[in-house]
C-alpha positions as CSV (number, residue, x, y, z in Angstrom):
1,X,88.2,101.9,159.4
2,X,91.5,100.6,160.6
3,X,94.7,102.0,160.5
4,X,96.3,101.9,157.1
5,X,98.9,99.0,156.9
6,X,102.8,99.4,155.7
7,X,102.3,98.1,152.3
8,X,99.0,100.2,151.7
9,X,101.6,103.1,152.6
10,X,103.7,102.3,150.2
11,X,101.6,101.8,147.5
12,X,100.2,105.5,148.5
13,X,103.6,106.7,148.3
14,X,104.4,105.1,144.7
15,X,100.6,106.6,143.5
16,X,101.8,110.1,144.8
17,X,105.0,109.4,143.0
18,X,103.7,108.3,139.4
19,X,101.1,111.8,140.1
20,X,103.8,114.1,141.2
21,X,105.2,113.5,137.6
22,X,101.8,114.7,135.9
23,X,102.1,117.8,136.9
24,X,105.3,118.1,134.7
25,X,104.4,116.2,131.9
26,X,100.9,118.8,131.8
27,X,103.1,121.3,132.0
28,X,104.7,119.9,128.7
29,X,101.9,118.9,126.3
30,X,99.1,120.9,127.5
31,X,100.8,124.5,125.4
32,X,101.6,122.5,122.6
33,X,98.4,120.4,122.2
34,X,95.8,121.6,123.7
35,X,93.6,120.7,126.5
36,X,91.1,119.3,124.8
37,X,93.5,117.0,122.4
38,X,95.6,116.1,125.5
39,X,93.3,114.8,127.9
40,X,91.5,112.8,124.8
41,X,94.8,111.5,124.1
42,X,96.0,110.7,127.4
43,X,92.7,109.2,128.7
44,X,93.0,107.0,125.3
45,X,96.4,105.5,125.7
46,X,95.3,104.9,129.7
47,X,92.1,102.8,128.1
48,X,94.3,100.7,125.5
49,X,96.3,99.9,128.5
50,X,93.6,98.7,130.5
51,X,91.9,96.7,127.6
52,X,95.4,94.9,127.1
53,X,95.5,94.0,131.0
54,X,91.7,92.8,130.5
55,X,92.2,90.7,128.0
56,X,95.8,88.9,129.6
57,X,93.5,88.6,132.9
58,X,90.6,87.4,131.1
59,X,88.1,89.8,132.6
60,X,84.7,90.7,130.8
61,X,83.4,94.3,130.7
62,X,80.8,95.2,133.7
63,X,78.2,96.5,131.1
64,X,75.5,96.5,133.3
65,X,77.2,98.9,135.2
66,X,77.3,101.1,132.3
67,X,75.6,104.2,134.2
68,X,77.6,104.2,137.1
69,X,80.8,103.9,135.4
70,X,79.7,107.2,133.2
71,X,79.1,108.8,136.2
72,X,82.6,108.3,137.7
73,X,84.4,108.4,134.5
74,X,82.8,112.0,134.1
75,X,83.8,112.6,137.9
76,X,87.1,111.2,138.4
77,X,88.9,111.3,135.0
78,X,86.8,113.4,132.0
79,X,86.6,116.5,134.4
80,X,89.6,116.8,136.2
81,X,92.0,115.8,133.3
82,X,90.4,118.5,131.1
83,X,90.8,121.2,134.0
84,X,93.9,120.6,134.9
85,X,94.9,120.7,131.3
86,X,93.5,123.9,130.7
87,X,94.3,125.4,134.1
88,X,98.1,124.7,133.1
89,X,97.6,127.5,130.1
90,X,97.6,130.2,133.2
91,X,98.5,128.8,136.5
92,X,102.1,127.9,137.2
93,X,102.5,124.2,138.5
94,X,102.8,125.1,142.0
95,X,100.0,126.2,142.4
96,X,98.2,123.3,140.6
97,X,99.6,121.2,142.6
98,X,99.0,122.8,145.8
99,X,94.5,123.3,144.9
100,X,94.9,119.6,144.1
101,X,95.2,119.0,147.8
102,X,91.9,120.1,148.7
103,X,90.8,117.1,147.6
104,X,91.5,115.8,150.6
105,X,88.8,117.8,153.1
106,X,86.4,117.3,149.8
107,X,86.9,113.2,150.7
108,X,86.6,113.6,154.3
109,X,83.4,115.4,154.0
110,X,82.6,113.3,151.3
111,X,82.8,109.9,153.3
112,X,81.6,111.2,156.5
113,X,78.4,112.6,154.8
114,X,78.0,108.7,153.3
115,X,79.1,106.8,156.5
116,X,82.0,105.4,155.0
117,X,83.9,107.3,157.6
118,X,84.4,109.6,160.4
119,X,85.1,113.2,161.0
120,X,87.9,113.3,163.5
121,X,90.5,116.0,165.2
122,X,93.4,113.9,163.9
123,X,92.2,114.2,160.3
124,X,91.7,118.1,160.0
125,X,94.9,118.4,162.3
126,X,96.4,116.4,159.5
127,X,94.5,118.2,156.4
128,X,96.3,121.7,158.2
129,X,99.5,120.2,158.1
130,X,99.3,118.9,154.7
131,X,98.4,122.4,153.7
132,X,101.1,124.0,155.4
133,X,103.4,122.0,154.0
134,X,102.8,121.4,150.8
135,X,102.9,125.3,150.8
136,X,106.5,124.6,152.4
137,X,107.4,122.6,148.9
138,X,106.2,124.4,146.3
139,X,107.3,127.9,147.4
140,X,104.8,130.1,145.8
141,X,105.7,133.2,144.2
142,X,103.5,136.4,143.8
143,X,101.3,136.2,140.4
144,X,99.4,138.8,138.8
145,X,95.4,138.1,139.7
146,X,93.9,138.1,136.0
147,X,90.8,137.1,135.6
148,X,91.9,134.1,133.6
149,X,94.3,133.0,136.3
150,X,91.6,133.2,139.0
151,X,89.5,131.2,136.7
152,X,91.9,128.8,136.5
153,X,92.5,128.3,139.9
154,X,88.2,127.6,140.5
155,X,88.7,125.1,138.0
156,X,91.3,123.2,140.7
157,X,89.0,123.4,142.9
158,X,86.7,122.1,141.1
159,X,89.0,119.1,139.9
160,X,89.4,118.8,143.3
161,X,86.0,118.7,144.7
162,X,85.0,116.0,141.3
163,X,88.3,113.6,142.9
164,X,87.5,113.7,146.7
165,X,83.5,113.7,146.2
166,X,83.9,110.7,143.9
167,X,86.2,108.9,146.1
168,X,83.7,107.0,148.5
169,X,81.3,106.4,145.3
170,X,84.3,104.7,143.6
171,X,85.0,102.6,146.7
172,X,81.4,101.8,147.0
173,X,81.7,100.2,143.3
174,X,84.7,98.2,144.4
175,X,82.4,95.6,145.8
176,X,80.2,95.2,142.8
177,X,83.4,95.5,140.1
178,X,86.9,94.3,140.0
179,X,89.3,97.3,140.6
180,X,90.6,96.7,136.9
181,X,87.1,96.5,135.4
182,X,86.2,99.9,137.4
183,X,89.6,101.7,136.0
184,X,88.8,100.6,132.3
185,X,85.0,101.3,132.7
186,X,85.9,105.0,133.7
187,X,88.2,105.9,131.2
188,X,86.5,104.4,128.6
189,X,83.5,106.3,129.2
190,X,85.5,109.5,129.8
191,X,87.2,108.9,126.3
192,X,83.5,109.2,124.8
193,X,82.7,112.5,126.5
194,X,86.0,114.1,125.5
195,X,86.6,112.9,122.2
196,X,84.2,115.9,120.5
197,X,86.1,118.5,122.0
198,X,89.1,116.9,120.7
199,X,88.3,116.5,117.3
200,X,87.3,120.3,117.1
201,X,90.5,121.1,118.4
202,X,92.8,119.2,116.6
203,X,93.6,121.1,113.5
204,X,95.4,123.4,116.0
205,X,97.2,120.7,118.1
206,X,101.1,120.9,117.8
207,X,102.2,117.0,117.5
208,X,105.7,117.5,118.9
209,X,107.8,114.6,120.0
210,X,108.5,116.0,123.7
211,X,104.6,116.5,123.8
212,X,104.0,113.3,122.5
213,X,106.4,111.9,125.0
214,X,104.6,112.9,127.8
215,X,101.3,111.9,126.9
216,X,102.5,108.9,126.1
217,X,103.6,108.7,129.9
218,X,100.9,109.7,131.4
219,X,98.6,107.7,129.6
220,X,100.2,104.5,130.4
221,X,101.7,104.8,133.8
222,X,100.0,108.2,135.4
223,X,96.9,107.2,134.2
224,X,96.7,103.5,133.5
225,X,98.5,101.8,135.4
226,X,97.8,104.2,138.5
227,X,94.4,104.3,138.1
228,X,94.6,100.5,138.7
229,X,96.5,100.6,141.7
230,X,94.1,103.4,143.2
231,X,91.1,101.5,142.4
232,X,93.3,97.9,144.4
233,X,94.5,100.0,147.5
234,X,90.7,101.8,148.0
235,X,88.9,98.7,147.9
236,X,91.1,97.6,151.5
237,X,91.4,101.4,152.9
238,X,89.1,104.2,153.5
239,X,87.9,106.9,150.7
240,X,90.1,109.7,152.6
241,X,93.4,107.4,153.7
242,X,93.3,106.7,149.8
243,X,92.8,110.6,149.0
244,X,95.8,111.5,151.4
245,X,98.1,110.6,148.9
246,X,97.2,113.7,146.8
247,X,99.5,115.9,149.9
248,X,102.8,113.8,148.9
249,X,102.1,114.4,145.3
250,X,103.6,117.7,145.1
251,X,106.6,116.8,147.2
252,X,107.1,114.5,144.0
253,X,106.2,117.1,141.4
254,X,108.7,119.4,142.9
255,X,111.5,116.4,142.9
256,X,110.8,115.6,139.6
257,X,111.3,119.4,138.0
258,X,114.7,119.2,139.8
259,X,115.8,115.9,138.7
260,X,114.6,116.1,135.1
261,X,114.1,119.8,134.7
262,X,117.2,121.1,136.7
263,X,114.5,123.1,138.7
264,X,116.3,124.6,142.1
265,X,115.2,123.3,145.2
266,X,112.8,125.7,147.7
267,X,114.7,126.0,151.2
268,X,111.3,125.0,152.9
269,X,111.3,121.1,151.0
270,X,112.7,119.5,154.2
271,X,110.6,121.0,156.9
272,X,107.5,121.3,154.1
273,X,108.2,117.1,153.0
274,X,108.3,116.7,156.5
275,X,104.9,118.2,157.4
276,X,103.4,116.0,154.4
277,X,104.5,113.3,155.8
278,X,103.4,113.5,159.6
279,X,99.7,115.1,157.7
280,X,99.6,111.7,155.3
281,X,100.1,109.5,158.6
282,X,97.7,111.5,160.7
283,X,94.8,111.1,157.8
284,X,95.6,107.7,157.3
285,X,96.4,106.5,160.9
286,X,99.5,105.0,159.7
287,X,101.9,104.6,162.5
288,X,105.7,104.7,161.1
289,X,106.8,104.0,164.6
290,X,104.6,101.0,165.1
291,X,105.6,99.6,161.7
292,X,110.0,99.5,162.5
293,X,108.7,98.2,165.7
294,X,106.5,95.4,163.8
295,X,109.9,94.8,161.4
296,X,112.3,94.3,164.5
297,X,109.6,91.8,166.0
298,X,109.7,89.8,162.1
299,X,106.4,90.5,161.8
300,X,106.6,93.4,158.5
């Protein structure tokens, strides 16, 4: 695949941007809610959204495509929604934030095993350096090693493994469905898998308005809308270029806790943004350098 072009970037950098903020708003409902009722709730508000798109851009629904979209829906939104919602019961953000990252050597396995891409130096020289800086950002303090906490942390990995496994499947779909057809399809059908677990928990959800709030939020914009976008940028780039988003995401999540939360700053987010950002470029093959010198030529 070709380098990644600056407005791909970008749009990688606003997807890691609307995801860094899930992390927070998790951290918010999932106590109050539940797991079960959250991730029901916020994969429903992210299908109404879609349907509303659909019908202003007067696409149909790809129902013959009914079994694939199951399949990826239960990959890429039923499975790592719940997870993560549960997994923020016991594990602090951080570390959420920093087991979401492996989704990023899951993809590059993923697409090399499907020949949709290449294994390549650059790329683990990059996954390192996303990992070494992303532990840079979110500054990781000693936890007790419960059982439940370790748990927790599998299920990351799991959520992980479902997102960068899925990632070259979802791209393969991208030339049977329109992006926006795919993102509806998937979260419609996850909505269907979780909506049993949420109706047995309900009667002990807590229906608060900051919970509400950030469900609301994700399920329009983290969700939604992102999923959209996703779906638009990996149809033109690789599976992995389009997982290499998931290392800036906790640059964002940590920005957000400080801006909105008041959260203090870790003396390792310059070097640690930094090292995500030379890790996203080297996984990508995005060339900042190349792209100023494409601007001062007129030619961005």
């Amino acid at each position: 695949m070709p380098p990644v072009k600056s407005r791909h970037f970008l749009q990688l950098v606003l997807l890691s941007a609307l995801w860094g903020a899930s992390f927070l708003f998790i951290r918010i409902a999932s106590p109050v809610l539940g797991p079960n009722v959250m991730a029901a709730l916020r994969i429903g508000l992210a299908t109404l959204t879609l349907i509303g798109i659909m019908r202003v851009a007067g696409e149909r629904w790809p129902w013959r495509h009914w079994r694939e979209l199951l399949g990826l829906g239960t990959l890429t939104v039923a499975a790592p929604f719940l997870l993560y919602s549960w997994a923020a019961l016991y594990l602090p953000a951080g570390y959420s934030s920093l087991l979401n990252t492996m989704a990023v050597p899951f993809s590059v396995l993923a697409a090399a095993w499907m020949k949709e891409d290449t294994l390549s130096l650059r790329k683990w020289l990059g996954c390192l350096c996303g990992f070494a800086g992303v532990a840079l950002i979110v500054q990781l303090g000693p936890v007790q090693p419960t059982p439940a906490l370790l748990i927790a942390a599998a299920g990351c990995i799991v959520a992980s493994a479902c997102y960068g496994i899925s990632t070259t499947w979802m791209k393969r779909a991208t030339t049977r469905m329109s992006p926006l057809s795919i993102a509806a399809g998937i979260h419609a059908a996850a909505l269907v898998l979780l909506l049993p677990g949420a109706a047995w928990s309900l009667p002990e959800a807590r229906f608060t308005t900051g919970a509400v709030a950030a469900v609301v939020v994700m399920g329009v914009f983290t969700s939604g809308l992102a999923y959209w976008l996703n779906l638009r940028v990996l149809s033109q780039v690789s599976p992995v270029a389009a997982m290499s988003s998931a290392f800036m995401i906790p640059l964002f999540g940590v920005a957000w806790g400080h801006v909105f939360l008041g959260e203090a700053l870790g003396p390792g987010m310059l070097w640690g943004g930094a090292l995500v950002l030379v890790a996203t470029g080297l996984v990508t093959g995005f060339n900042p350098l190349r792209w100023l010198a494409a601007l001062r030529l007129g030619k961005g």
